[in-house]
C-alpha positions in Angstrom: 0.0 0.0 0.0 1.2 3.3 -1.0 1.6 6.0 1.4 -1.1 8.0 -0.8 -3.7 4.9 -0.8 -3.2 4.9 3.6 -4.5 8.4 3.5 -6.6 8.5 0.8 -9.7 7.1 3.4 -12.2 5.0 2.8 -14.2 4.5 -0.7 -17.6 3.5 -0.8 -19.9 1.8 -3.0 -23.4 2.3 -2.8 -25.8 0.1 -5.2 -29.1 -1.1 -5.7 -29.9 -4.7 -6.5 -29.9 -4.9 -10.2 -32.1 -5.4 -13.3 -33.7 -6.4 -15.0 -37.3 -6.4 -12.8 -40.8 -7.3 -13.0 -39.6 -10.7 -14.8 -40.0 -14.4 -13.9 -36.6 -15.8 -13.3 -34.4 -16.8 -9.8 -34.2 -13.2 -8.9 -37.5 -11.8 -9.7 -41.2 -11.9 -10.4 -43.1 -10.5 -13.1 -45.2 -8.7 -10.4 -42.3 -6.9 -9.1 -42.6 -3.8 -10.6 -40.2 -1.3 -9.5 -42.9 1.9 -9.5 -45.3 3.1 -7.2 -48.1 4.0 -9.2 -48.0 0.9 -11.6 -47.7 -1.6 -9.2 -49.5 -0.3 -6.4 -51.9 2.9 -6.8 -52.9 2.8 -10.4 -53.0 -1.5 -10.6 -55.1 -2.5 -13.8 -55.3 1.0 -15.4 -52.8 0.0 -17.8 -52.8 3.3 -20.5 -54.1 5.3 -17.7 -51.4 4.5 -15.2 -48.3 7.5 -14.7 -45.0 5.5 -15.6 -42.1 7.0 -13.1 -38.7 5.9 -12.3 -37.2 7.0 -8.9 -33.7 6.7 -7.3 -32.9 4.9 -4.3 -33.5 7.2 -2.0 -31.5 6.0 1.0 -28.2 5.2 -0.5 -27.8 9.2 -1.8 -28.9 10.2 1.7 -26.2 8.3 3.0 -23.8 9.1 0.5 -24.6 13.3 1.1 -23.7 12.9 4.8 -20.8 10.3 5.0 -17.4 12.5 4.7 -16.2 9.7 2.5 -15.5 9.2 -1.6 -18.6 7.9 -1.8 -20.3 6.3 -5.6 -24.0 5.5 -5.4 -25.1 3.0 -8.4 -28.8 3.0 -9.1 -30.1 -0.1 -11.4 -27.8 -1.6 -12.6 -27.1 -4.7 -14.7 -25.3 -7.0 -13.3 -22.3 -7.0 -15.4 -22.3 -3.0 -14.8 -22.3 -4.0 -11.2 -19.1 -5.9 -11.8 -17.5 -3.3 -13.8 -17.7 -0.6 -11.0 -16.9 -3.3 -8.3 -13.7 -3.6 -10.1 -13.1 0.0 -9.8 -11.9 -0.8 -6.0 -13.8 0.2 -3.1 -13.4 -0.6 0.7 -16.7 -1.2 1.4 -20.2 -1.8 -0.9 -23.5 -1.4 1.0 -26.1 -3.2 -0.8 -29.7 -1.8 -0.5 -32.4 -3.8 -1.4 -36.4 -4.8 0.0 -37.2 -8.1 1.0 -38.1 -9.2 -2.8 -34.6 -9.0 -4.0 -33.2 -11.0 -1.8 -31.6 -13.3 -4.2 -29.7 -10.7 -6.0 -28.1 -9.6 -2.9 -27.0 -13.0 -2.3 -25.6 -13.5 -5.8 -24.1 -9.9 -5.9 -22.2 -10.5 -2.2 -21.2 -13.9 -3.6 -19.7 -11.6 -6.3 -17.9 -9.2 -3.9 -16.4 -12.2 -2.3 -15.2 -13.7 -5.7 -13.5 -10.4 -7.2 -13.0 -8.5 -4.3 -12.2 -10.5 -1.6 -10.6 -7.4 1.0 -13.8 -5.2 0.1 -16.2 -5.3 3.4 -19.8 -6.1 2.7 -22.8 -4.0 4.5 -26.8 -4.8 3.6 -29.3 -2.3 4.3 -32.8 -1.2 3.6 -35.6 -3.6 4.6 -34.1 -6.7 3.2 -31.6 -6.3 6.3 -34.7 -7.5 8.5 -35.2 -10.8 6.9 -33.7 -13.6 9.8 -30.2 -14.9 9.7 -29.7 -12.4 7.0 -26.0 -12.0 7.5 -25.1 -16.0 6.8 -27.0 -16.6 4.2 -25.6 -13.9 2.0 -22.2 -14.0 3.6 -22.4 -9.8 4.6 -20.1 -8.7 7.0 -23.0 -5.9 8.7 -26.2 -5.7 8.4 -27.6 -2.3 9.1 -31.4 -2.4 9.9 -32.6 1.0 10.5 -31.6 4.4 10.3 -28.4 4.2 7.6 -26.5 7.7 7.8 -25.5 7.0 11.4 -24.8 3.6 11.1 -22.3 4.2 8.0 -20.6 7.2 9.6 -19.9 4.9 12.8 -18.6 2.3 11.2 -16.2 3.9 9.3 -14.8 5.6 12.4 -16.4 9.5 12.2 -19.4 10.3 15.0 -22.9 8.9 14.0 -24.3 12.4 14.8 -24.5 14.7 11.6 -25.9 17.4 10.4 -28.1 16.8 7.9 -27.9 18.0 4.2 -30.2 17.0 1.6 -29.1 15.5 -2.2 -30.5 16.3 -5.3 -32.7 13.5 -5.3 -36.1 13.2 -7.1 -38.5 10.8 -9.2 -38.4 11.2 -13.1 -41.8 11.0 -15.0 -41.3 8.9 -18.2 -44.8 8.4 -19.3 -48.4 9.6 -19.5 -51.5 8.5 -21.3 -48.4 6.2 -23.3 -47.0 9.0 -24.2 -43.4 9.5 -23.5 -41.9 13.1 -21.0 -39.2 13.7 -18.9 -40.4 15.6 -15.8 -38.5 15.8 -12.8 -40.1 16.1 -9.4 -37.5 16.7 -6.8 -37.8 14.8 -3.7 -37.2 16.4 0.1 -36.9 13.1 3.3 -37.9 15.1 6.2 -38.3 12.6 8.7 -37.9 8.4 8.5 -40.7 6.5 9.7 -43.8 6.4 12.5 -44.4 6.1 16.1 -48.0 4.8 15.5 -46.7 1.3 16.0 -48.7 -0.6 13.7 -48.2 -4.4 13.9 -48.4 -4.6 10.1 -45.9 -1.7 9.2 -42.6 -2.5 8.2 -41.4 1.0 8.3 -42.6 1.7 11.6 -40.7 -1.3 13.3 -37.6 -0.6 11.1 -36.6 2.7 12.6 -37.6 1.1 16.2 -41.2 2.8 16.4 -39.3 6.4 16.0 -40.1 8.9 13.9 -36.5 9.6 13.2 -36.5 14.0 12.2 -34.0 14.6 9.6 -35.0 18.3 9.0 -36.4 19.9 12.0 -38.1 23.4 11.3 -40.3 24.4 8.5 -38.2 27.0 7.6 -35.6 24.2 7.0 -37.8 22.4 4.8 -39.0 26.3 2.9 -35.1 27.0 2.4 -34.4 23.2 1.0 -37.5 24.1 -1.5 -36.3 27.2 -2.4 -32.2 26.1 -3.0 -34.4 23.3 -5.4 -36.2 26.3 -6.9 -33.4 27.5 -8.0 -31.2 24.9 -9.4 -34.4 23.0 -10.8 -37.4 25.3 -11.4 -39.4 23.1 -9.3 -42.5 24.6 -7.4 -43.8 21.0 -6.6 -42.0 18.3 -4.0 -42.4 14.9 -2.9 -41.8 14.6 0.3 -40.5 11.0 0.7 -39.7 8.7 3.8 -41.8 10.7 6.5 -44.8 8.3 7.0 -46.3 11.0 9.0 -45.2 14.3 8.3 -48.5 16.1 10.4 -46.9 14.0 13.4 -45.1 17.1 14.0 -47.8 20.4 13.9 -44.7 22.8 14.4 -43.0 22.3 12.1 -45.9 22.1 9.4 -47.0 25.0 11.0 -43.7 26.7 10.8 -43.7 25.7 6.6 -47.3 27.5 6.4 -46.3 30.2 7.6 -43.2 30.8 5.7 -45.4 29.8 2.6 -47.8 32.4 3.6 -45.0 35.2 4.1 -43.4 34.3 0.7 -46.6 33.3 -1.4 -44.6 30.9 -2.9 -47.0 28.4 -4.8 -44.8 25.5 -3.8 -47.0 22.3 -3.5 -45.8 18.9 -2.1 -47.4 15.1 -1.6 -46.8 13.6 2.1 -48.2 11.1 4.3 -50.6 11.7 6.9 -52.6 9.4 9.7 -56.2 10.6 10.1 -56.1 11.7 13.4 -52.5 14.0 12.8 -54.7 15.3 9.7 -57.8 16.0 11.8 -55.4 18.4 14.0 -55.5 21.2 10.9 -58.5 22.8 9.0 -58.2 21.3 5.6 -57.8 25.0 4.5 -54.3 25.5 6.6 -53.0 21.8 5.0 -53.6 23.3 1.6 -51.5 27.1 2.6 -49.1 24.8 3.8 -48.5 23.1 0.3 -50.2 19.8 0.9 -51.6 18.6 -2.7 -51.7 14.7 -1.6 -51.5 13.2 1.1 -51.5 9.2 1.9 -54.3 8.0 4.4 -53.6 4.3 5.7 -57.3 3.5 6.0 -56.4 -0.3 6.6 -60.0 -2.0 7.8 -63.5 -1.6 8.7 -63.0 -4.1 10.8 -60.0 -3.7 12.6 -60.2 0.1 14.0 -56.1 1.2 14.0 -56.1 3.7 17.5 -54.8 6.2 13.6 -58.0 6.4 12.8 -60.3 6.3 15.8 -63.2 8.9 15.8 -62.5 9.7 11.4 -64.9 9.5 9.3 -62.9 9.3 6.5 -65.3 10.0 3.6 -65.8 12.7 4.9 -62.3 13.8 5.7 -61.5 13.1 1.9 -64.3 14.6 0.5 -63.4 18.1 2.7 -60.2 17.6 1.6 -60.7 17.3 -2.2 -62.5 20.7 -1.8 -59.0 22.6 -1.6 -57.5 20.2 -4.3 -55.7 17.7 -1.9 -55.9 14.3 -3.7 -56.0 11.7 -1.6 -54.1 8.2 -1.8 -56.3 5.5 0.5 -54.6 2.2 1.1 -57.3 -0.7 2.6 -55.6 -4.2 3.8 -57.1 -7.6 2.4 -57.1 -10.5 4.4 -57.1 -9.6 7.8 -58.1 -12.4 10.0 -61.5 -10.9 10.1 -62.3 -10.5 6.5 -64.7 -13.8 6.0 -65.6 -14.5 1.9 -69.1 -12.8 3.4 -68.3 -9.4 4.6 -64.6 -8.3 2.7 -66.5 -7.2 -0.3 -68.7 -4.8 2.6 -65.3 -3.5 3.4 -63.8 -2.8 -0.2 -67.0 -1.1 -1.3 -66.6 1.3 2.1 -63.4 2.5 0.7 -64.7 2.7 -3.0 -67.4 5.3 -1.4 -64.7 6.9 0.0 -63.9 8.4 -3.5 -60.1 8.6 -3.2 -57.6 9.7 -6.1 -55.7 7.0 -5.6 -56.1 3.2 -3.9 -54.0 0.5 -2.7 -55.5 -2.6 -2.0 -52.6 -4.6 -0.3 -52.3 -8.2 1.3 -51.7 -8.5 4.6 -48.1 -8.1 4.7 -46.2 -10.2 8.1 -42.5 -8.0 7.1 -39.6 -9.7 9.0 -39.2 -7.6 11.9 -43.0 -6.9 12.8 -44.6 -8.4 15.5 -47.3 -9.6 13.0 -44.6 -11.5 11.8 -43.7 -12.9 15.3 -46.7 -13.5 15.8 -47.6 -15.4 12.6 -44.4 -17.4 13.1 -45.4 -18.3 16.8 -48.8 -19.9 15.5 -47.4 -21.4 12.8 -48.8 -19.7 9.9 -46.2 -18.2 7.5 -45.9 -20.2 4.5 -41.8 -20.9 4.9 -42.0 -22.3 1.4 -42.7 -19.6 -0.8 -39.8 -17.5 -1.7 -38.7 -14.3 -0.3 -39.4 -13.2 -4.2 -42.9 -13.6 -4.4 -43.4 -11.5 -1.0 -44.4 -8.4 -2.3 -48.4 -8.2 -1.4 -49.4 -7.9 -4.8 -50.2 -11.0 -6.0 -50.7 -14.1 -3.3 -49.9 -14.0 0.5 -47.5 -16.5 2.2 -49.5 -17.1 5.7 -52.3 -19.3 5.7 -56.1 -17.5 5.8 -59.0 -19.7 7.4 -61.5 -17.7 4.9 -58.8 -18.1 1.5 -56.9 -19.8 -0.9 -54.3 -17.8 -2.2 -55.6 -18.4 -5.7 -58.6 -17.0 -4.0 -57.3 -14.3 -2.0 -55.4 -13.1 -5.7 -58.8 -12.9 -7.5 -60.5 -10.5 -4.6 -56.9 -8.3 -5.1 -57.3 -8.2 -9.2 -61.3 -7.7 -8.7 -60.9 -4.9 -6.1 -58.6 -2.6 -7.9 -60.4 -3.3 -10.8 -64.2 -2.1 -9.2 -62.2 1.0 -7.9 -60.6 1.6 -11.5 -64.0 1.1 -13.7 -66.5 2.7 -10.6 -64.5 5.6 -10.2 -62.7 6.3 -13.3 -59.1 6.5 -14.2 -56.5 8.0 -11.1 -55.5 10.7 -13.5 -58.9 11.9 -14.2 -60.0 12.3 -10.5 -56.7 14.0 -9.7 -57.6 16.9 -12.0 -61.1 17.2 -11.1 -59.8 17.4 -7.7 -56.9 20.0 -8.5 -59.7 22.2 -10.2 -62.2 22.1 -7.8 -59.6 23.5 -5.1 -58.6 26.0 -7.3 -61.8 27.2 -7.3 -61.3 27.7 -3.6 -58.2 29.0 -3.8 -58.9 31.9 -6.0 -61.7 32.9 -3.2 -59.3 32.4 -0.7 -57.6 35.5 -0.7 -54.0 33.5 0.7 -51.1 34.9 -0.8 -49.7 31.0 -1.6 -52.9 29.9 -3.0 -53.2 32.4 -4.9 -50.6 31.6 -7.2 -51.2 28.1 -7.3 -54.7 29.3 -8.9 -52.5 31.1 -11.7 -50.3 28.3 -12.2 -53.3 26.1 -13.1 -54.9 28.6 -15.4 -51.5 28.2 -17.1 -52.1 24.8 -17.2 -55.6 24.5 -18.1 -55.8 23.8 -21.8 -53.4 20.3 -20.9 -55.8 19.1 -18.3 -58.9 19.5 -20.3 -56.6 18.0 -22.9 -55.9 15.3 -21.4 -59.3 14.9 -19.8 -61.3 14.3 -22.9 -58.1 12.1 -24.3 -58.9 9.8 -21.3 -62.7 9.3 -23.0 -61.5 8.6 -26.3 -59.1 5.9 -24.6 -61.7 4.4 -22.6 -62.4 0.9 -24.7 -65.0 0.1 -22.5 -68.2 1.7 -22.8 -69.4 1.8 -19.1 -65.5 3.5 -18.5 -66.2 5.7 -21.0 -69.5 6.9 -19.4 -67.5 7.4 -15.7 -64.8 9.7 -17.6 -67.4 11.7 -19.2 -68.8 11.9 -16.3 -65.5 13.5 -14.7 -64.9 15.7 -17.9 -68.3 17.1 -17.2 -67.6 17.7 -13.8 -64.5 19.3 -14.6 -66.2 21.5 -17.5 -69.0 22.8 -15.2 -66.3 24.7 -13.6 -63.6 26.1 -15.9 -65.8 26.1 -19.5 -66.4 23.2 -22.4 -62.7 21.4 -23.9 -62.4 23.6 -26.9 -61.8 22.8 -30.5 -58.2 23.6 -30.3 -58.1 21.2 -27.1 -59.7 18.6 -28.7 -57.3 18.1 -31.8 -54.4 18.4 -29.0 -56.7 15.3 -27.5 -57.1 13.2 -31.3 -53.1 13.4 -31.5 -52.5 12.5 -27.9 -55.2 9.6 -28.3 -53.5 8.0 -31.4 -49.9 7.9 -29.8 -51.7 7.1 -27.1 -53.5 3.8 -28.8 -50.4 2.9 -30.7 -48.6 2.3 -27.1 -51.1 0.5 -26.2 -51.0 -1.5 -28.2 -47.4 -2.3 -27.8 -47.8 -3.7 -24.8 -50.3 -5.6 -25.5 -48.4 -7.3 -27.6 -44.9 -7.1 -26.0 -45.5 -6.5 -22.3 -45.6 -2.9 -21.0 -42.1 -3.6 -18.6 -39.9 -0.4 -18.0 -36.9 -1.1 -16.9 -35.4 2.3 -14.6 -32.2 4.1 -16.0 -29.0 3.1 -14.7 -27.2 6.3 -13.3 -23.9 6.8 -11.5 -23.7 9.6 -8.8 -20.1 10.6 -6.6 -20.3 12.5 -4.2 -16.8 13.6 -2.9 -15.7 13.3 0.8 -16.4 17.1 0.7 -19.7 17.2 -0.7 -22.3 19.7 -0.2 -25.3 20.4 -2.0 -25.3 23.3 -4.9 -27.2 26.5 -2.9 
């Protein structure tokens, strides 16, 4: 070793599990599909469903706030794994979920084989599964909070102050056809305290709701440096499962949005009772456009949601344009084949933007999973690849079979879909029905989100009546009409000029497609390489 490799310090390799995804092989199932709103919010609306690739969040945050060389590799191939492993690096943290699981195991077997002095760490929520360090030969395991885990192990404080990377989720599709939007992300807290046996996140960070960025005039000045470099007036606030958890601080954000009349606009997550603490008024000055309600069961009443009449939350909440994502749990042990079509059709009425209809999930590292292990009902034999909740469950239900218990999935995201009409069509019904408010409001913030939507008015009555001229089926087509008519009674008919913008959309629109139909409708996510220097510090 060379006196200028001893001082050099530490480099890092930060990856992702690699591609490709959503494909049936040792690795992966088709039903793994790395995005959000395909695979889980906008299930079955094929065409209708926003394509988006994202980053992986964690590794960049750790990468930002180690004082190390530090390389973060998002998707790669395999063999582009290889070539940057042979780049040299004392240490490679692998980040994957539980569903990957056999790609960490082949990619550590590959650090072992090509790199043999390189030290192996495993995070995210694959870290949780049991025995995890032996059966992938890792030398740590970090479950839980990453940044002060890393710094700590190689040797600086695990205290830090935080700093936030340029970080965000790029649109790559809409109605089939094909943009590049970027939406920059903000992590202001990891996690919940609510403590829910189900939740994976929650038990990760040890029931805390770990605070990254502490004031909301932290999070205003991180929204304004990404003005600035990006543009951006809208966020996604990513990681926080319950950003209202902590009023001061979105108090604090209101009220440096109100000051500025900045008509910056952000999605979160939100239990019911932390979004019961604000009128839904002071959520919308404060930049809330969406917000995530875990409405779980009917029948199993979460202490979250105690007292909430949540269609009527939603539907006050729609009036100032915040859309609302709803997520309901299949296959509790109290859904029966005679009442859990009662309790999908509750949430249905609920009239949400978006829904998630999940499995029953029993994560490694949640007391449901303790307890399902205890009683002897996880289903040892089906693959850590095929736990994803999105397809068949691996415990045993007295009520169904997991051919079953898929069917009720497929049919319930399907009666949500063709009842309520396309995600993207309620969203701008619901963004033009809070403008509406907002130009009566009189808030400075408001106010100019009202003018930016003018702006943008011609594309959503655009896209609007494209969305009926998609709709194949004639019932769907009568539920989008519906919403387009909704939509018109309040900002004028779709005009000539917008409909010929709609014919040209529609037939790029029909040619994708059909495409998929006849070659699958996979995305695979962009491989990128980011370094961020042991001196790193974002751009102001």
């Amino acid at each position: 070793m060379t006196p200028n490799e001893h001082n050099r310090g530490p480099r890092l390799l930060l990856t992702g599990t690699f591609k490709p995804f959503a494909v049936d092989n040792l690795y992966s199932r088709k039903e793994s599909i790395p995005e959000l709103f395909h695979n889980q919010l906008t299930h079955f609306q094929g065409i209708y469903s926003p394509r988006k690739h994202y980053p992986t969040y964690g590794l960049h945050l750790i990468a930002a706030n180690t004082p190390v060389d530090a390389t973060v590799l998002d998707w790669p191939t395999f063999p582009r794994f290889l070539r940057e492993l042979d780049r040299g690096y004392d240490y490679v943290g692998i980040g994957s979920i539980v569903p990957n699981f056999q790609k960490v195991k082949r990619m550590t077997e590959a650090v072992r084989l090509r790199s043999p002095r390189t030290k192996i760490v495993v995070g995210g929520f694959c870290a949780t599964i049991p025995r995890l360090k032996e059966l992938v030969d890792a030398d740590y395991v970090c479950a839980g909070e990453g940044i002060g885990f890393m710094r700590e192990l190689l040797g600086f404080p695990p205290e830090f102050d935080f700093v936030h990377p340029d970080v965000g989720d790029v649109s790559v599709q809409v109605l089939g056809l094909p943009t590049r939007s970027f939406l920059p992300s903000i992590v202001t807290s990891l996690g919940c305290n609510r403590g829910c046996d189900f939740c994976s996140p929650t038990h990760f960070f040890g029931r805390r709701h770990v605070t990254l960025i502490h004031r909301g005039q932290q999070i205003f000045n991180e929204m304004r440096r990404l003005e600035k470099k990006f543009g951006a007036t809208a966020f996604g606030l990513v990681g926080d499962d319950n950003f209202l958890a902590n009023p001061t601080r979105a108090r604090e954000l209101r009220d440096c949005l109100l000051r500025s009349g900045k008509p910056y606009a952000f999605g979160t997550f939100g239990s019911a009772d932390a979004i019961a603490k604000f009128e839904p008024r002071e959520l919308a000055e404060m930049g809330i456009d969406s917000i995530w309600i875990g409405r779980e069961s009917r029948f199993r009443p979460y202490p979250k949601n105690e007292g909430t009449d949540l269609k009527a939350l939603i539907a006050a909440l729609g009036e100032w344009g915040i859309r609302v994502i709803l997520s309901s749990i299949l296959l509790l042990d109290e859904h029966t084949p005679d009442n859990i079509w009662d309790d999908i059709d509750e949430h249905v009425a609920c009239r949400p933007t978006f829904s998630q209809f999940s499995h029953l999930s029993p994560a490694p590292g949640t007391p449901l999973w303790e307890q399902m292990e205890r009683d002897g009902r996880l289903l040892t034999a089906i693959p850590y690849e095929e736990c994803h909740a999105f397809k068949q469950p691996w415990f045993v239900h007295p009520g169904f079979s997991l051919a079953e218990a898929e069917r009720i999935q497929q049919d319930a995201y399907r009666r949500d879909f063709y009842a309520l009409g396309p995600s993207l069509a309620r969203l701008i019904v619901t963004t033009v029905r809070g403008a509406q408010n907002f130009r009566k409001s009189g808030s400075p913030p408001l106010l100019a989100r009202a003018r930016q939507l003018e702006r943008r008015l011609w594309f959503y009555k655009s896209a609007m009546y494209d969305m009926e001229l998609l709709a194949d089926d004639p019932g769907l087509r009568g539920v989008v009409r519906e919403l387009r008519e909704a939509m018109e009674s309040m900002v004028g008919r779709v005009t000539s000029f917008e409909k010929t913008v709609a014919a040209g959309a529609f037939v790029a629109g029909s040619a994708r497609r059909a495409c998929n139909r006849a070659f699958g409708d996979v995305l695979q996510p962009r491989t990128t390489v980011t370094h961020y220097p042991a001196d790193w510090k974002p751009a102001p």
